[in-house]
C-alpha positions as CSV (number, residue, x, y, z in Angstrom):
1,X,-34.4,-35.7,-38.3
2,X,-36.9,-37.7,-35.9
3,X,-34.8,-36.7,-33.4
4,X,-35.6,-32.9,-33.6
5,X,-39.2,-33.4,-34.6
6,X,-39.5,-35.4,-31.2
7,X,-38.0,-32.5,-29.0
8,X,-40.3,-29.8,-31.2
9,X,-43.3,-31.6,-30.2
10,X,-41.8,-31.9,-26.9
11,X,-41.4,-28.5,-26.2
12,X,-44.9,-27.2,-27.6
13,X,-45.9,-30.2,-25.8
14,X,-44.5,-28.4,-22.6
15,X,-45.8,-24.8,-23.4
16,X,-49.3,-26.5,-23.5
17,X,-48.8,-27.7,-20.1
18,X,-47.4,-24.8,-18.7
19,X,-50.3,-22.9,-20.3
20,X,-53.5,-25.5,-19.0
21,X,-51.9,-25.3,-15.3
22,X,-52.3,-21.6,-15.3
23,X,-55.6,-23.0,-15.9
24,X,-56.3,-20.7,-18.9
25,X,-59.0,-20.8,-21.9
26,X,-59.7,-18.4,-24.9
27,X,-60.1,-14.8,-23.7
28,X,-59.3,-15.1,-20.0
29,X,-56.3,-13.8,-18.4
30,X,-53.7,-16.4,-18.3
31,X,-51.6,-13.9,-15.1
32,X,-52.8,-14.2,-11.7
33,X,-51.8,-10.3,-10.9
34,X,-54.1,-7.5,-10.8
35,X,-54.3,-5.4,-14.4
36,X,-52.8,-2.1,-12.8
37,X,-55.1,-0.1,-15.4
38,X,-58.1,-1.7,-14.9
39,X,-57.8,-0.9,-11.2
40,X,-57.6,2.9,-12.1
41,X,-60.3,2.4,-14.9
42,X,-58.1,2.7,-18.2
43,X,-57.8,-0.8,-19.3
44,X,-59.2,-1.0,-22.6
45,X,-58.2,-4.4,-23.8
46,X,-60.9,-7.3,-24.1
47,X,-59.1,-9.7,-23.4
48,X,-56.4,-8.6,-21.1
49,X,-54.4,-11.4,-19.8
50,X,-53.9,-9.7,-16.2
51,X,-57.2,-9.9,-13.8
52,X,-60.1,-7.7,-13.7
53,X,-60.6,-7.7,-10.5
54,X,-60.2,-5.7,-6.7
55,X,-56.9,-7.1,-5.0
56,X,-58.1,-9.5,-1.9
57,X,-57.0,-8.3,1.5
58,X,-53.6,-10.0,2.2
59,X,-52.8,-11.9,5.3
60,X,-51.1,-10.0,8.0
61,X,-48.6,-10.9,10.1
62,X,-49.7,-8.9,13.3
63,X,-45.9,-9.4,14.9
64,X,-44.5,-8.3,12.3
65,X,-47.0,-5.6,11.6
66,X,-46.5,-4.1,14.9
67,X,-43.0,-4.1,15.3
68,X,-42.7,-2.3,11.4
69,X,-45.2,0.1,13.0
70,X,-43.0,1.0,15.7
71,X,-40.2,1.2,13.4
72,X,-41.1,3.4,11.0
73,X,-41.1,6.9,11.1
74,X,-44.0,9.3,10.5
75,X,-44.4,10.6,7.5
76,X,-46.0,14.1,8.7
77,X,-44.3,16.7,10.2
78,X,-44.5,17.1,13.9
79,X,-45.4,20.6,15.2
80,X,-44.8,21.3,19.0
81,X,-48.4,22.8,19.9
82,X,-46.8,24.5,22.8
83,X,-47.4,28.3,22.2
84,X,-43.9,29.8,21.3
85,X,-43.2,33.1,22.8
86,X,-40.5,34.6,20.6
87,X,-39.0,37.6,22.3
88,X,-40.9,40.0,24.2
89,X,-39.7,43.4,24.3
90,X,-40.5,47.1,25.1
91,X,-38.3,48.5,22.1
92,X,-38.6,50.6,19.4
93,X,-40.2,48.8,16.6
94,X,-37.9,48.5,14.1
95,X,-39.9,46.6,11.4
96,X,-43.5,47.9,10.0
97,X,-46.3,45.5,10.6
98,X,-47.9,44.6,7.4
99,X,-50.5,47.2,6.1
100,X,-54.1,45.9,6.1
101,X,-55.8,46.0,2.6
102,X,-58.2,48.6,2.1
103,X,-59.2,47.9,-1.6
104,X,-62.7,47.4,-2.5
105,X,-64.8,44.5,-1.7
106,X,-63.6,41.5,-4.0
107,X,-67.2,40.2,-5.5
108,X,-64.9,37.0,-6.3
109,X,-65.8,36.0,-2.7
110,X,-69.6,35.5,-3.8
111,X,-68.3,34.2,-6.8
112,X,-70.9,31.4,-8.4
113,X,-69.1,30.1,-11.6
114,X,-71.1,32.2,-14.3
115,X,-71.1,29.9,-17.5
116,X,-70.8,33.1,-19.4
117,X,-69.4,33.2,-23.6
118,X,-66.1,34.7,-23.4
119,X,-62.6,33.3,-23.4
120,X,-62.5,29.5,-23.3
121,X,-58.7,28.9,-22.5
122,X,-59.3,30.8,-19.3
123,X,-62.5,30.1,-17.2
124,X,-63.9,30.3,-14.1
125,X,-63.9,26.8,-12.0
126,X,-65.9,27.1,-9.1
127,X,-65.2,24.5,-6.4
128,X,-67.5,23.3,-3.1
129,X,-64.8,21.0,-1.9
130,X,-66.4,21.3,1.6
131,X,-69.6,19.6,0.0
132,X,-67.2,16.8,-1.5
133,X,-67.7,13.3,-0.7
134,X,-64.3,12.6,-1.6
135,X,-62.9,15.2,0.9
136,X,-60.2,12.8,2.6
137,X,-60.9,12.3,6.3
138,X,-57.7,11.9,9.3
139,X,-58.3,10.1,11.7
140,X,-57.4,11.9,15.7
141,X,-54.0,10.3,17.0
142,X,-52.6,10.2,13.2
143,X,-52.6,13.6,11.9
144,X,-52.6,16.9,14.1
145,X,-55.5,18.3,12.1
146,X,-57.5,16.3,12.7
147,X,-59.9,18.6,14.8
148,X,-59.8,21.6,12.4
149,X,-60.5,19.0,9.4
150,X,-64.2,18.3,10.7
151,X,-63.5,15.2,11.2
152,X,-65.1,13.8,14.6
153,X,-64.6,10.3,13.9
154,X,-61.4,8.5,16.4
155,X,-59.8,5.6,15.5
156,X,-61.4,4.5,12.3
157,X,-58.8,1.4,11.3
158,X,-60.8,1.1,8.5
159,X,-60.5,4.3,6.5
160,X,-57.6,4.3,4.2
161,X,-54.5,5.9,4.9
162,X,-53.8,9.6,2.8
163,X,-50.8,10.0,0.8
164,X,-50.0,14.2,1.2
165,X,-50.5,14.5,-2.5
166,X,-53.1,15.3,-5.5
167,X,-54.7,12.2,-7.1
168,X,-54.2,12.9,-10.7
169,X,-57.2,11.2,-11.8
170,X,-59.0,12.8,-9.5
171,X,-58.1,15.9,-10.8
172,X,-59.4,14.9,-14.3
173,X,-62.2,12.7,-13.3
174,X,-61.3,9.6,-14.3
175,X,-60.5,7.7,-10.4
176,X,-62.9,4.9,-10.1
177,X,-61.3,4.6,-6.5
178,X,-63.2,6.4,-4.6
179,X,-62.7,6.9,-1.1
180,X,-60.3,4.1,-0.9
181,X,-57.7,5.9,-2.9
182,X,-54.6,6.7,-1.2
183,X,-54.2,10.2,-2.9
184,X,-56.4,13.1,-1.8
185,X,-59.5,13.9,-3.6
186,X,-59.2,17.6,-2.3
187,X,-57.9,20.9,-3.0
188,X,-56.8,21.1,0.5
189,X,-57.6,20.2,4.2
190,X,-58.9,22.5,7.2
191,X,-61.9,24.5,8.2
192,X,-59.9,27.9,8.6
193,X,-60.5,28.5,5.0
194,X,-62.3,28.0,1.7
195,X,-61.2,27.6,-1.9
196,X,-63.7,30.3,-3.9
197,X,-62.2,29.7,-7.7
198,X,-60.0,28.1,-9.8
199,X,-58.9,30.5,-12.8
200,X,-57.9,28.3,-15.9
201,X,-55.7,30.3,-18.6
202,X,-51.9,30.5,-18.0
203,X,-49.9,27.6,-19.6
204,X,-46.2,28.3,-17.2
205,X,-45.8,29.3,-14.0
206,X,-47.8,31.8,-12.6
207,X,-44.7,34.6,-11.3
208,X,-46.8,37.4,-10.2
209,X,-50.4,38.2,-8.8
210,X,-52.0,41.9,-8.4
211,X,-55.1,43.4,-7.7
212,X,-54.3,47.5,-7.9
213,X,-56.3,49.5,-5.6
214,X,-59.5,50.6,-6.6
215,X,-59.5,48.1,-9.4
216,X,-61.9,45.6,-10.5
217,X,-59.6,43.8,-12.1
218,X,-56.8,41.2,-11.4
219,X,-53.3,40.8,-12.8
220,X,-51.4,37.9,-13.0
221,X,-47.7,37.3,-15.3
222,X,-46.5,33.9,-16.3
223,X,-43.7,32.4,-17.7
224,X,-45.5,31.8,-20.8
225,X,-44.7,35.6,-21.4
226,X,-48.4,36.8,-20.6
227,X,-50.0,39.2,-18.5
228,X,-53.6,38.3,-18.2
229,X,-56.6,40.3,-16.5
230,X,-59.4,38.9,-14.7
231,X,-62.7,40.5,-14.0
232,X,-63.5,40.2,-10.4
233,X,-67.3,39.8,-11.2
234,X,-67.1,36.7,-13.2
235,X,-64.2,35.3,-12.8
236,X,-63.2,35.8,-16.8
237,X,-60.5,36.9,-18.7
238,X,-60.7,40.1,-19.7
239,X,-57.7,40.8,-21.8
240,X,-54.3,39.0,-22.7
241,X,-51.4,40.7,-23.1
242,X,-47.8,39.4,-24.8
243,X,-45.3,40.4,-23.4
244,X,-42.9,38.6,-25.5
245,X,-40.7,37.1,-22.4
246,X,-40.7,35.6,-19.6
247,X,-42.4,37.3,-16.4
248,X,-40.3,37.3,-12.9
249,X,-42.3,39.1,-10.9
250,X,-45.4,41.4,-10.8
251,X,-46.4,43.6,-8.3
252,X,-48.9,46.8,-7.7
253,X,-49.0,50.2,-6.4
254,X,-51.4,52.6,-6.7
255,X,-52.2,53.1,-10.1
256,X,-49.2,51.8,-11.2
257,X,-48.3,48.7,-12.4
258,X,-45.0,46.9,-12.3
259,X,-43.9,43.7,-14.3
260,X,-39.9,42.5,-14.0
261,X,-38.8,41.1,-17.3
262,X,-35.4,40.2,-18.3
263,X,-33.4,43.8,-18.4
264,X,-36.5,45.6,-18.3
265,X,-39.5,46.5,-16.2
266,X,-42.9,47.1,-17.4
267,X,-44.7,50.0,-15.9
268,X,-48.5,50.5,-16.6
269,X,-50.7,53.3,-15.1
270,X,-54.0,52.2,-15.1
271,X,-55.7,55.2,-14.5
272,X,-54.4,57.2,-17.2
273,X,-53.1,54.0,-19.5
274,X,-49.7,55.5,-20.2
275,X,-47.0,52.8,-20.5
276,X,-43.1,52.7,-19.7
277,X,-40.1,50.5,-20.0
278,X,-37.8,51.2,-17.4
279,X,-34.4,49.8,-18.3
280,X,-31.5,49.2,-16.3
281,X,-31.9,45.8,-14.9
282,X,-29.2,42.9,-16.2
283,X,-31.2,39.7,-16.6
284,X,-34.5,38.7,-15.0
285,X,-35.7,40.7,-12.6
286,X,-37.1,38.2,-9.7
287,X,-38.2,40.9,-7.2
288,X,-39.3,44.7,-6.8
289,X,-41.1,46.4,-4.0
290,X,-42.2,50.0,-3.9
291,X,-41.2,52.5,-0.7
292,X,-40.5,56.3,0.2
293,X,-41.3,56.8,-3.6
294,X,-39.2,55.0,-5.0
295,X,-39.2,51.2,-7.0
296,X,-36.9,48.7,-6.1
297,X,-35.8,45.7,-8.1
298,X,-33.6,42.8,-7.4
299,X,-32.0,41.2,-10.7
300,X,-30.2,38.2,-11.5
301,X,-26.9,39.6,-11.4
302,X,-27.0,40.3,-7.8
303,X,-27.7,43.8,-8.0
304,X,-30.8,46.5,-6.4
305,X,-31.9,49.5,-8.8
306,X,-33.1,52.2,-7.2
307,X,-35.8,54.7,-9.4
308,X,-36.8,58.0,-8.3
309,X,-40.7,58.6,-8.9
310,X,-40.7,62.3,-10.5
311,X,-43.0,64.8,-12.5
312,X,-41.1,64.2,-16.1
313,X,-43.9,62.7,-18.9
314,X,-41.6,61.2,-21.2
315,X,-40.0,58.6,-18.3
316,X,-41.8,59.2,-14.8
317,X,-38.3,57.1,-13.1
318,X,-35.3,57.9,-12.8
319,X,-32.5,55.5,-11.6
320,X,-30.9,56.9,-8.6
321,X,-29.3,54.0,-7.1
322,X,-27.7,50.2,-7.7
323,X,-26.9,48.4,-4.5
324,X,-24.1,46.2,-4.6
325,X,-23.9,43.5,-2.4
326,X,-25.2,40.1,-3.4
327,X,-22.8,37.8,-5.4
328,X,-26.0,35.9,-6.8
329,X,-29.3,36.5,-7.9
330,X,-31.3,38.6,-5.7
331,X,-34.1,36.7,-5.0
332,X,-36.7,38.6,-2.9
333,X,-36.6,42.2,-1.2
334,X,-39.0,43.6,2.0
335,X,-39.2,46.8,3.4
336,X,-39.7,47.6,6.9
337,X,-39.3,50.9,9.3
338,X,-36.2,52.4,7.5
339,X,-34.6,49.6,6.2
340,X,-34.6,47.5,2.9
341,X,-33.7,43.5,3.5
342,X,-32.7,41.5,0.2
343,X,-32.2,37.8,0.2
344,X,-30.7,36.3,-2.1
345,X,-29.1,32.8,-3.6
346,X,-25.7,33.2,-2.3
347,X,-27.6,32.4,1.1
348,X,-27.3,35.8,2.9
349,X,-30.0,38.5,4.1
350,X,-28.5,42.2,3.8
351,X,-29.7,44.7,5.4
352,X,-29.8,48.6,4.0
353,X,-30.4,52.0,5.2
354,X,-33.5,53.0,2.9
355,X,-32.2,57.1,3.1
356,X,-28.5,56.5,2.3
357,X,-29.0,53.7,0.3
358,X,-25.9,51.6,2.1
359,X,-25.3,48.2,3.3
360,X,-25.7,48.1,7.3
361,X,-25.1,44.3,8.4
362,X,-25.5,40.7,6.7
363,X,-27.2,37.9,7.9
364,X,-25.7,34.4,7.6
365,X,-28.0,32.1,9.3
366,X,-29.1,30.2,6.3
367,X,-27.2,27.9,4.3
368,X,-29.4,27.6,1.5
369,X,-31.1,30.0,-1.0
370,X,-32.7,33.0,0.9
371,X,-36.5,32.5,-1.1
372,X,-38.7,35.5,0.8
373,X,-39.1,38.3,3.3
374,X,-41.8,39.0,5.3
375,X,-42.0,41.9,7.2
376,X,-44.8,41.6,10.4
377,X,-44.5,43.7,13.6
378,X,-41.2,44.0,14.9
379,X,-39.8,40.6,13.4
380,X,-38.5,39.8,10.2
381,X,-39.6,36.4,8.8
382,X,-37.0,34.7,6.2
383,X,-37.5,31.5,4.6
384,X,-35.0,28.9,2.6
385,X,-34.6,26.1,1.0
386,X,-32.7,24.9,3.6
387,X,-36.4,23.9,4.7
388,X,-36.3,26.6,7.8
389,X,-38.3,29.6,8.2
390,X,-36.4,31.9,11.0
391,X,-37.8,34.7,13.1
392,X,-35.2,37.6,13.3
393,X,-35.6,40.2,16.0
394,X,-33.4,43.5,16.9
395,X,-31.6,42.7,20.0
396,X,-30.5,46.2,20.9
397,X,-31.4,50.0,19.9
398,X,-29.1,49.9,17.1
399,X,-31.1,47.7,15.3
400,X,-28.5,44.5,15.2
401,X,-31.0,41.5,14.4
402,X,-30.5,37.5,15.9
403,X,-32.9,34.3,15.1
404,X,-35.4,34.2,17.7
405,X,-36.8,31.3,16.5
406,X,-36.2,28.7,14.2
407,X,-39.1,26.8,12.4
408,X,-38.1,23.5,10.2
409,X,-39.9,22.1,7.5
410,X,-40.0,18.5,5.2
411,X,-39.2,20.9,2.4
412,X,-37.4,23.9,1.0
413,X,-39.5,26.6,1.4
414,X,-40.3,29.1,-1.5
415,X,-42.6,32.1,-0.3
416,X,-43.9,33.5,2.9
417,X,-47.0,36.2,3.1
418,X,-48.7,37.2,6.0
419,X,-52.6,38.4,6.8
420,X,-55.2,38.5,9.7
421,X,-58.0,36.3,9.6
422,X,-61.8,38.0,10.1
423,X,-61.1,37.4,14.0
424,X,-57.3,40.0,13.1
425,X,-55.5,36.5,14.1
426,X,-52.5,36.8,12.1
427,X,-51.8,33.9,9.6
428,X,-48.6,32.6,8.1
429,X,-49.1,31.2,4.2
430,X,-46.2,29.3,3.6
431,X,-45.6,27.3,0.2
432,X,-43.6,24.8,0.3
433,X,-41.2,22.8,-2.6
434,X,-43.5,19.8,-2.2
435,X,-46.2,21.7,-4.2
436,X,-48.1,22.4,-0.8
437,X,-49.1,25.8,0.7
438,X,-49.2,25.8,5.0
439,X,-51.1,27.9,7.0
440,X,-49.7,28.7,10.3
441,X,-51.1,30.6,13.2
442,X,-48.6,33.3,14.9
443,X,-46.5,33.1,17.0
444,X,-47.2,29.4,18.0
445,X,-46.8,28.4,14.7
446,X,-49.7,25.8,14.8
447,X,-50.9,24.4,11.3
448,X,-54.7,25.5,10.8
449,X,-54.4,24.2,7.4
450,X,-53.1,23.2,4.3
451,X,-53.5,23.8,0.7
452,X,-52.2,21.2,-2.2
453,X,-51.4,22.0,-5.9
454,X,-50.7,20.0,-8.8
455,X,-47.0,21.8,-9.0
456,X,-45.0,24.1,-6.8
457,X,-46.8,27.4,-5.7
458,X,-44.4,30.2,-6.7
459,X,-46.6,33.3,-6.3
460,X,-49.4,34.4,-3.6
461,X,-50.9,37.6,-3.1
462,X,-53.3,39.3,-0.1
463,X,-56.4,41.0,-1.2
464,X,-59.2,42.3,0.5
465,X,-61.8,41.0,3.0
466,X,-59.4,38.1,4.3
467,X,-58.8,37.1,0.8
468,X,-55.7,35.6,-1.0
469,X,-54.5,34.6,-4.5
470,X,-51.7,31.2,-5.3
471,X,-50.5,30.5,-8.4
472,X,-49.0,27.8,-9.3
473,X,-46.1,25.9,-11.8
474,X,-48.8,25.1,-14.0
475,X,-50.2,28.0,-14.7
476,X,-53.4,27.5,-12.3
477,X,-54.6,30.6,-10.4
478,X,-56.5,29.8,-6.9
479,X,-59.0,32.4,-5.1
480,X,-58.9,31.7,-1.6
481,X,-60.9,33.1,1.8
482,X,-59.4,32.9,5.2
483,X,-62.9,32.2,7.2
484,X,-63.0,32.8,11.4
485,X,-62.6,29.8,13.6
486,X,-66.0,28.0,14.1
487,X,-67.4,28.9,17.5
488,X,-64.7,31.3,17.9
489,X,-62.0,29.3,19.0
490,X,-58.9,31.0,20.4
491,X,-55.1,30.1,19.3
């Protein structure tokens, strides 16, 4: 009985010890390590037993810093700033170049972010990143931007490395940080463009963006199931529409408006509000695109419809055509010249003759899902997630098409769309699986800029006046404006 009292006492006796050497009293933090949540502001315990203070500078090791320097490898891409001359020929061009916008002047570009009553869950957010102290600087030899991010500084050792990612408590105003945070504080890096809006309403993926011609209004489709229209004036939303499932892709011409749903297709004419449901489709329908009057639509089953626009009032389109080909989803179709491309999960590009409707060659230079076309000049531009974006260009008068060039990436790559900045440079907008959107100049292929999100950007769209629209997996909708080079720099 004495004996186990004796080794009770002797073990409190020992706790005690272990506790005083720790060199604790009541309420202070008996753990030498930082509180993680106090250092991001969030600690709300009083006391907290981990310390409440900024971790002290640890002692380097300079041999050893050096020689892990020299071992590691970068974590930014490298981009070959040489100029890259594709192919240079005196052919027939064989693929359209990309039809400037001639819709009416967006008044989102002088957007101010009205505080106007209307719809709550989807408001305006104006933002003046450029004005932002928190804008992350990159320093000359460490980033290739550094010149086109306005940053003059050379060499700063002191300024604190940028992780290519959004700071989420940034994003909701809680990072207590600062500038020493390793996540960006910005919506994006560059001087080659501007972000105008942020459009708050869509809870899913944003899957398709529209502004019809002659329109004051902007359309975007969700995975949530709902169409929703933004006034181009304020920035609100005008009207929600259910749709009752999910949206895969949304697109405009003319009046008309088009909305692929699974084993249907919406059709609205805004001019004279008549509505349709085109059916015909099995599953989702990912991608449609509108040419020598008639709509195209790629569907999950690996199949193209064809409709026929006509005169009839009770259903305006009238199938014509189902192009078989694919063995997986069809992914994304492009027109160009005469011919239709398709791309397509089971990793091929086909190629068909848009007035007999037939396959004429496959392409099989990716080895991943085909994601997006893009139709500019006389190349066509294809992107994977096999994390390449290759250049294909018709090699003889028949029209056979080879890789000109091949461009890699960190990440898969999800959709290409092309426009001319106010100088008619063209620009490459390429969003990538890393939740990132790059801007390219063509044909060299240099990176004027890039845009971050808080998920992967799934849908972009070219307005007017150099402007474009990204939506993202959250449901966020982003005005952008492509802006001339300061002091009218050449490429």
């Amino acid at each position: 009985m004495d004996v186990k009292a004796a080794r009770r006492f002797e073990d409190n006796k020992w706790d005690r010890s272990v506790f005083n050497r720790l060199g604790a009293r009541a309420g202070q933090a008996i753990n030498g390590n930082i509180c993680h949540f106090y250092s991001v502001g969030r600690c709300n315990r009083k006391p907290c037993r981990f310390v409440h203070a900024e971790p002290s500078s640890p002692s380097i090791n300079h041999k050893f810093s050096k020689q892990l320097h020299k071992e590691q490898p970068r974590k930014s891409p490298s981009y070959n700033t040489r100029k890259n001359v594709w192919v240079s020929t005196e052919s027939e061009d064989r693929i359209r170049k990309t039809p400037k916008s001639n819709g009416p002047k967006n008044s989102l570009a002088s957007s101010t972010g009205s505080d106007e009553p209307g719809d709550k869950s989807c408001t305006l957010k104006t933002e003046k990143i450029c004005e932002d102290k928190n804008t992350p600087k990159y320093n000359g030899t460490q980033n290739p931007l550094a010149s086109s991010a306005g940053n003059g500084e050379s060499g700063d050792k002191s300024s604190t490395q940028k992780t290519e990612k959004i700071c989420e408590y940034w994003v909701s105003g809680d990072c207590v940080k600062g500038d020493n945070c390793q996540f960006l504080h910005s919506w994006f890096r560059g001087d080659g463009f501007t972000l105008l809006a942020k459009l708050d309403g869509h809870k899913k993926p944003v899957s398709g963006i529209a502004l019809p011609l002659g329109s004051n209004k902007l359309y975007s489709g969700s995975s949530d199931g709902i169409a929703r229209l933004w006034d181009c004036n304020t920035g609100q939303c005008t009207s929600v529409i259910n749709l009752g499932a999910e949206v895969g892709c949304l697109i405009c011409e003319g009046p008309w408006v088009f909305i692929g749903m699974p084993n249907v297709i919406k059709a609205w004419n805004i001019e004279s509000s008549a509505e349709f449901s085109i059916d015909g489709p099995a599953g989702q329908v990912y991608c449609m695109v509108v040419s020598d009057e008639m709509l195209f639509a790629g569907a999950q089953d690996g199949n193209i419809l064809a409709w026929k626009g006509s005169s009839e009032t009770e259903n305006p389109f009238q199938l014509t055509a189902s192009l078989k080909g694919h063995i997986r989803p069809v992914m994304c179709i492009a027109v160009g010249g005469k011919r239709l491309y398709s791309g397509s999960m089971d990793n091929t590009i086909r190629v068909w003759d848009i007035k007999t409707l037939q396959s004429v060659m496959t392409l099989d230079g990716h080895t991943d899902a085909v994601m997006s076309l893009l139709c500019w000049d006389q190349y066509l531009l294809s992107c994977s997630l096999d994390r390449t974006i290759k250049v294909w260009f018709a090699t003889d008068e028949e029209g056979n098409l080879d890789v000109a060039y091949t461009h890699n990436e960190e990440h898969g790559v999800l959709q290409l769309h092309g426009l001319n900045d106010p100088d008619g440079k063209p620009v490459l907008l390429c969003a990538c699986n890393d939740s990132s959107v790059h801007l390219y100049e063509l044909p060299s292929f240099i990176e004027r800029g890039r845009i971050f999100e808080k998920s992967k950007v799934r849908a972009i769209q070219i307005g007017p006046n150099s402007l474009f629209f990204t939506g993202d997996g959250t449901g966020m909708l982003s005005v952008w404006k492509l802006l001339a080079k300061p002091g009218g720099e050449a490429s």
